[in-house]
N, C-alpha and C positions, 0 to 999 in steps of 0.2 A: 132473358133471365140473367144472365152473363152480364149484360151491361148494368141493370138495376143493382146487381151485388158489387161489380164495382164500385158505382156508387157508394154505395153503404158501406161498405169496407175506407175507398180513399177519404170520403168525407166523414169520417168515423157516425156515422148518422147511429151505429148501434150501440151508440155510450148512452142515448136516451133511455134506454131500455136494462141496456147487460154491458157487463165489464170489458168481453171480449167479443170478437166479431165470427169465434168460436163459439161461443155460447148462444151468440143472435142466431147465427146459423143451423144450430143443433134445436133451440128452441122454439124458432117460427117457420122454420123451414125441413124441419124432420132430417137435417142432411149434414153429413159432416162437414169440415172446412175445406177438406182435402177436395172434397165431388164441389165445392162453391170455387175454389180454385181452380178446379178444370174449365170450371163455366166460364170466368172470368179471362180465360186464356182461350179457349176456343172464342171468345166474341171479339178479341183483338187479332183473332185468324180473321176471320168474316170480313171484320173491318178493312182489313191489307186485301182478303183477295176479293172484296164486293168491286173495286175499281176496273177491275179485271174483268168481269162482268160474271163472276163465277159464285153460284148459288149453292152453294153446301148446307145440304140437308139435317143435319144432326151434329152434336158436340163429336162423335165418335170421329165422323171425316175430318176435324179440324186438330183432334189433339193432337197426332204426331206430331203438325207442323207446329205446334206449339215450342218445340224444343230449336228450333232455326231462329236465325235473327230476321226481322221481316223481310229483307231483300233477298232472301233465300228459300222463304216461303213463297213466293209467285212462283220461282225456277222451280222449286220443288214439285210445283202443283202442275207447273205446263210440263213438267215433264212424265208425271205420272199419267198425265192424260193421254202422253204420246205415245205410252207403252201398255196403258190399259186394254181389255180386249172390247 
């Protein structure tokens, strides 16, 4: 979902429709912009840590790392695992 609203967002694809990509979001998606920009930020997690060969289940495991710059999201995540129980 995250990468398809990127989409529509970078390619403005929801000018077809609505003015804003707030309003595409609110109207065909029942969802604010704010929860479409998580999505779009955990799927650029996914993306960094897929190489890694790490499968994270849900947007919830990806957001923190949303806030690091990608080279610091891998560390981030082998380290969490290190200390995990």
């Amino acid at each position: 979902m995250g990468h398809a609203l990127m989409e529509i967002r970078d390619s403005r694809l929801y000018k077809n429709t609505h003015d804003t990509f707030e309003g595409y979001c609110r109207d065909r998606s029942d969802m604010a912009h704010q929860h479409a920009d998580r999505l779009i930020g955990s799927s650029r997690v996914v993306d960094n840590l897929t190489p890694m060969g790490v499968k994270i289940q849900n947007e919830s495991q990806a957001r923190p790392l949303t806030r690091l710059p990608e080279p610091l999201q891998q560390e981030a995540w082998k380290k969490a695992v290190e200390i995990a129980p």
